[in-house]
DSSP file (Angstrom, degrees, kcal/mol; ACC not computed):
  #  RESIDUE AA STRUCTURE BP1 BP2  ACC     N-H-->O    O-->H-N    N-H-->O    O-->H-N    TCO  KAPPA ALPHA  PHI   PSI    X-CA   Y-CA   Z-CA
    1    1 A X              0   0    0      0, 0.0     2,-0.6     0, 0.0     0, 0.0   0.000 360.0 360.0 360.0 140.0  105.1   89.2  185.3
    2    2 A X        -     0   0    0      2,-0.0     2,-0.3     0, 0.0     0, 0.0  -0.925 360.0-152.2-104.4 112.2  107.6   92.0  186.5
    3    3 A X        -     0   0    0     -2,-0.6     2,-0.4     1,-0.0     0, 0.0  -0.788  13.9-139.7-101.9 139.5  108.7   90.7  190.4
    4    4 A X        -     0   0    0     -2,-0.3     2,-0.7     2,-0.0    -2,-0.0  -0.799   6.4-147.6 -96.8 110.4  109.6   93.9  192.4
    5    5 A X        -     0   0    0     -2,-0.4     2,-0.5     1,-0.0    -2,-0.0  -0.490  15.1-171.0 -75.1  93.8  112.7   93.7  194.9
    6    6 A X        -     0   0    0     -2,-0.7     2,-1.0     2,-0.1    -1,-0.0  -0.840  11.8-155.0 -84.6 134.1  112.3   96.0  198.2
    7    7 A X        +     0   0    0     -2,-0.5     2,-0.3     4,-0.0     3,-0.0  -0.912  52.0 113.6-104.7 104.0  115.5   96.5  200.7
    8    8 A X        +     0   0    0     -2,-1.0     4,-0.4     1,-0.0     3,-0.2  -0.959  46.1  17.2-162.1-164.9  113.8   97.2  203.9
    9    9 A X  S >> S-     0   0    0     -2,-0.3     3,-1.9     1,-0.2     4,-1.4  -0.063 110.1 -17.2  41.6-157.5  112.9   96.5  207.0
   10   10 A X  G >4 S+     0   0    0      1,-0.2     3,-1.8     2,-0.2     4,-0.4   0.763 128.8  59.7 -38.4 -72.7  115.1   93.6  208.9
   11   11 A X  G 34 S+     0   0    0      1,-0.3     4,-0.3     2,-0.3    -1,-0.2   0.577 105.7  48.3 -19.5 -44.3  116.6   92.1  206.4
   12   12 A X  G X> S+     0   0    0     -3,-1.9     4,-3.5    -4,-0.4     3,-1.0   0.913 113.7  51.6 -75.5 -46.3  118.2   95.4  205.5
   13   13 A X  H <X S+     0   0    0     -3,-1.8     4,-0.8    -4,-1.4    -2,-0.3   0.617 104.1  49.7 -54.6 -25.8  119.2   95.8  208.8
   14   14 A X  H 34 S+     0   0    0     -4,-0.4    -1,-0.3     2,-0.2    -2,-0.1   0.499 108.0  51.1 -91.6 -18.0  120.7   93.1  209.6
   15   15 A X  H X> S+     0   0    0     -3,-1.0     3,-1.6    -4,-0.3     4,-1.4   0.897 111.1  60.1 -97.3 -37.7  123.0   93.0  206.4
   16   16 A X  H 3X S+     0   0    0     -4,-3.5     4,-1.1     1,-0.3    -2,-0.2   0.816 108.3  36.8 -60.4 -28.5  123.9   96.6  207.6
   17   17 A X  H 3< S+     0   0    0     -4,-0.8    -1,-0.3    -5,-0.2    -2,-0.2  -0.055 112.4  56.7-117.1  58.7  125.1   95.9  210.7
   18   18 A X  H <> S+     0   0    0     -3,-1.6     4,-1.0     3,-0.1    -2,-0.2   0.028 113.1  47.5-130.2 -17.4  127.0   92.3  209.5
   19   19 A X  H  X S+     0   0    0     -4,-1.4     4,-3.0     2,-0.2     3,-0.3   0.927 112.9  46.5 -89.4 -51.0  129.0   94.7  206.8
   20   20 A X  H  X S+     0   0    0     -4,-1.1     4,-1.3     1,-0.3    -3,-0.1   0.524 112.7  50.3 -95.3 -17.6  129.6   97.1  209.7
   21   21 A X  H  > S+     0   0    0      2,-0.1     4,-1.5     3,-0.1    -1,-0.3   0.902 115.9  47.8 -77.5 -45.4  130.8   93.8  212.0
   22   22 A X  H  X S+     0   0    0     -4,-1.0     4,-2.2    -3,-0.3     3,-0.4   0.864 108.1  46.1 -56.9 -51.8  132.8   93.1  209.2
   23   23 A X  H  X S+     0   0    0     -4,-3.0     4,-0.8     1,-0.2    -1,-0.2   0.824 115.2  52.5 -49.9 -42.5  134.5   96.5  208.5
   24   24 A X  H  X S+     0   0    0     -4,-1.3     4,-0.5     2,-0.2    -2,-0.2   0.630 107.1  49.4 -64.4 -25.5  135.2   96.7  212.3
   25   25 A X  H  X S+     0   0    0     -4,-1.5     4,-1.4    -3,-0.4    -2,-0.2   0.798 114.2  47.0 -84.7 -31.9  136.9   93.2  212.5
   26   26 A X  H  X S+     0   0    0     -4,-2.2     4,-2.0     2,-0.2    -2,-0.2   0.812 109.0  52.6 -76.8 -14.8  139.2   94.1  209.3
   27   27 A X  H  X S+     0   0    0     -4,-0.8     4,-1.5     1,-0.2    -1,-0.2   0.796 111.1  52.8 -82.8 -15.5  140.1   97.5  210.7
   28   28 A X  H  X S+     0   0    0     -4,-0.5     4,-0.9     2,-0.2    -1,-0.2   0.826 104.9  51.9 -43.2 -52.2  141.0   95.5  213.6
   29   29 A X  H  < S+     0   0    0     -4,-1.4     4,-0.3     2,-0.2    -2,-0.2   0.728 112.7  42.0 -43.7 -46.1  143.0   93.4  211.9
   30   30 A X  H  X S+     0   0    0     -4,-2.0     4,-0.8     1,-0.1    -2,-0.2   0.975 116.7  46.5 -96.5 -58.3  145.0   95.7  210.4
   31   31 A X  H  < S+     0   0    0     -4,-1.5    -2,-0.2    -5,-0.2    -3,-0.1   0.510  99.3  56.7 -34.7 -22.3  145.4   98.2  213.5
   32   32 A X  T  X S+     0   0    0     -4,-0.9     4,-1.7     3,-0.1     5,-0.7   0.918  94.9  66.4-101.2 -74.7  146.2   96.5  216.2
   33   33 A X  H  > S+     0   0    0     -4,-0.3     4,-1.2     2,-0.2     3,-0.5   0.620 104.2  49.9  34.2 -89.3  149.4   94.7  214.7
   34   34 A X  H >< S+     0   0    0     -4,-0.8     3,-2.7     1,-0.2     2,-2.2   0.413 108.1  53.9 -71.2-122.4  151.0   98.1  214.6
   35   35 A X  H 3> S+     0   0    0      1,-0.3     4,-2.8     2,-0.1    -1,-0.2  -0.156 114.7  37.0   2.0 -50.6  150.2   99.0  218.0
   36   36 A X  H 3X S+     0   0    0     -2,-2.2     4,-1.3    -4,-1.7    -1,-0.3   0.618 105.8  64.3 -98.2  -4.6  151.5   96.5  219.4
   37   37 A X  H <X S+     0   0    0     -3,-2.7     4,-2.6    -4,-1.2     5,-0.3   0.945 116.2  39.2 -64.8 -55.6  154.5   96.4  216.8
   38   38 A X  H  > S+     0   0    0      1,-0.2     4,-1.0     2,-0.2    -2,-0.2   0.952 113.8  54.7 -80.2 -32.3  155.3  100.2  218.7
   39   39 A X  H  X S+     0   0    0     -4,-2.8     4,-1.6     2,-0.2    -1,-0.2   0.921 112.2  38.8 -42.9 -53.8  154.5   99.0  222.2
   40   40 A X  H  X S+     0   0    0     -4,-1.3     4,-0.9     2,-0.2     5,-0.3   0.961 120.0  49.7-111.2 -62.1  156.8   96.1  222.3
   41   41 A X  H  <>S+     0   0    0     -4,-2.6     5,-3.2     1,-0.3    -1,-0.2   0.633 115.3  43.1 -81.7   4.8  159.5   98.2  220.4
   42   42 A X  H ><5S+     0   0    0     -4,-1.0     3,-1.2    -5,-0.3    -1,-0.3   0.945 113.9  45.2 -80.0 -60.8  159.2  101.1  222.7
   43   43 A X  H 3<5S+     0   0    0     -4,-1.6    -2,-0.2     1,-0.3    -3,-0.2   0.289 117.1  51.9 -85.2   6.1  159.1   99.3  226.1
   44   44 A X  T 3<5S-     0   0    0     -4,-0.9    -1,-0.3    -5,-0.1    -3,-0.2   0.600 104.7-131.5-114.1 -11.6  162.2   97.1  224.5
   45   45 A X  T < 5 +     0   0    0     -3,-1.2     2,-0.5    -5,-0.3    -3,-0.2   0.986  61.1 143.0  68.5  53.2  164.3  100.6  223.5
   46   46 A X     >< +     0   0    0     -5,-3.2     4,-1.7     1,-0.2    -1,-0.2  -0.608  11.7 158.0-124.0  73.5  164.7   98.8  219.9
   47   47 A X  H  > S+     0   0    0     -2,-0.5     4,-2.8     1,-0.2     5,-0.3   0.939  72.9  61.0 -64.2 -22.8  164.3  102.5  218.0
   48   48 A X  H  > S+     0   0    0      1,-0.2     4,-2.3     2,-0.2    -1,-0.2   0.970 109.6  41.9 -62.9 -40.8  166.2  100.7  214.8
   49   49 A X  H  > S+     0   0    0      2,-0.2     4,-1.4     3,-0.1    -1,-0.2   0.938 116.0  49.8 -67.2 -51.8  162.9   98.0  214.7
   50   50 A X  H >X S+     0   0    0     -4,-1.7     4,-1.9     2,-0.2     3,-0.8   1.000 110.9  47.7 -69.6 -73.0  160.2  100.9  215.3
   51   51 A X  H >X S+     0   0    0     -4,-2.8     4,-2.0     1,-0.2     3,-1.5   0.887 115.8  47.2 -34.3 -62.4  161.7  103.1  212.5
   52   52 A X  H 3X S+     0   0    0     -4,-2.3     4,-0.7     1,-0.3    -1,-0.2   0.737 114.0  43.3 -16.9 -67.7  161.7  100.1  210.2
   53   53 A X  H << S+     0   0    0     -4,-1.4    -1,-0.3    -3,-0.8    -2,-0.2   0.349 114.7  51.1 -92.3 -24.3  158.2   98.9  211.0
   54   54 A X  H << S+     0   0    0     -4,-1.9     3,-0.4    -3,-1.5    -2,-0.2   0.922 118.7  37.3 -94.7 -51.8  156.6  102.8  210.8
   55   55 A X  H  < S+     0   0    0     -4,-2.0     2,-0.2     1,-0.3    -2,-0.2   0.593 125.5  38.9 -60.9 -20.5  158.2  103.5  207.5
   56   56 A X  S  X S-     0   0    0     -4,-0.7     4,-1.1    -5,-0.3    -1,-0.3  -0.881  76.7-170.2-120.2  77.6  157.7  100.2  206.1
   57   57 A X  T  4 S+     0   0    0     -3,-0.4     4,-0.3    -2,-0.2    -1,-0.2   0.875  74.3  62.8 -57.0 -72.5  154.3   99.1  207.4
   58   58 A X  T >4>S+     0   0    0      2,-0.2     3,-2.1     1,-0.2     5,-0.6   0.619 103.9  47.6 -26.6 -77.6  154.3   95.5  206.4
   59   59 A X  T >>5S+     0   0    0      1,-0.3     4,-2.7     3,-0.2     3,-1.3   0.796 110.7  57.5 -44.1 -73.3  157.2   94.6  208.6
   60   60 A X  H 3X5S+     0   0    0     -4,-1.1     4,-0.9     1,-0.3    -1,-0.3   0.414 112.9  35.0 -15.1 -26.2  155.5   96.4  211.2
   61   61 A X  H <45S+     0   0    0     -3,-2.1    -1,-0.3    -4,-0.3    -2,-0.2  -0.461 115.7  55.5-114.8  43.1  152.5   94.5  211.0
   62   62 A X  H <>5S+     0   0    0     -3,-1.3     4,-1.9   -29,-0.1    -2,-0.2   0.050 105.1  51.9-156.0 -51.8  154.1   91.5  210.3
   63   63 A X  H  X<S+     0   0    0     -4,-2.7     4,-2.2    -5,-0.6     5,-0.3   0.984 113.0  46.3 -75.3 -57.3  156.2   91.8  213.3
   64   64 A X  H  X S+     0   0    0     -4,-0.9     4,-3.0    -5,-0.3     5,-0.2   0.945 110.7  52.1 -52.2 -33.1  152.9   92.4  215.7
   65   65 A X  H  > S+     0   0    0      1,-0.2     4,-1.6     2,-0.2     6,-0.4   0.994 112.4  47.7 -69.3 -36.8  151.0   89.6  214.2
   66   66 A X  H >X>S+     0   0    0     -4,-1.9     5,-2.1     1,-0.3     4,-0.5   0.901 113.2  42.3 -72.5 -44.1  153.9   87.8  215.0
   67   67 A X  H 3<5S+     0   0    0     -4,-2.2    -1,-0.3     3,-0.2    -2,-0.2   0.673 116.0  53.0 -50.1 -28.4  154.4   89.0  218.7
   68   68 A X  H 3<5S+     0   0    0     -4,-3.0    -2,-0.2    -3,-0.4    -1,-0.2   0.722 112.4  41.8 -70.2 -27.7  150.6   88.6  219.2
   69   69 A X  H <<5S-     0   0    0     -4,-1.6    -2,-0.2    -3,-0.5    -3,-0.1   0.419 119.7-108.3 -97.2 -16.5  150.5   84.8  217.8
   70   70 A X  T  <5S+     0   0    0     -4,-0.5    -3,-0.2    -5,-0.3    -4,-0.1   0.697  80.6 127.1  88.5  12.2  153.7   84.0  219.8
   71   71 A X  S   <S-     0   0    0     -5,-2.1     2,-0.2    -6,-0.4    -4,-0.2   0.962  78.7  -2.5 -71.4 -72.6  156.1   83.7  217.1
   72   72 A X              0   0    0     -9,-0.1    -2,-0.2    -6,-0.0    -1,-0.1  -0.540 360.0 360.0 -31.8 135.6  159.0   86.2  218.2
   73   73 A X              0   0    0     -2,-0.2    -6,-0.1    -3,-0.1    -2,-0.0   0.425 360.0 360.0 -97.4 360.0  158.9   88.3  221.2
C-alpha cells in the first residue's frame, strides 16, 4: 500500500507562518545590535568605537548585545 503525503491546507499554513516568525525573530537578532551599537556610539561622540564596530561587525554586535543586556554602557 503506497500512503500519499499532501502539504495543504492549515497545516501548511501554519508551518509557513512559524518559519516566517522565525526568520523575523533571527533578523531581529542580528539587526538590532548594530543599531543600537551606532546609536549609543553616535549620541556618545565615540567615532573610534563606531568605525571599529561598522568595519568589524562582530564587535559591533557584540558591543549592542552588550549595551542592550546591561553589560557596558
Amino acid at each position: 500500500m503506497k500512503v500519499k503525503y499532501e502539504f495543504s491546507g492549515i497545516g501548511a499554513a501554519g508551518a509557513m507562518l512559524a518559519m516566517a516568525i522565525v526568520w523575523l525573530a533571527v533578523a531581529a537578532a542580528i539587526i538590532a545590535p548594530m543599531i543600537v551599537h551606532i546609536v549609543v556610539c553616535v549620541k556618545a561622540n565615540w567615532a573610534a568605537m563606531l568605525i571599529v564596530g561598522l568595519v568589524f561587525p562582530p564587535v559591533g554586535w557584540v558591543h549592542g548585545v552588550g549595551i542592550i543586556f546591561g553589560l557596558w554602557g
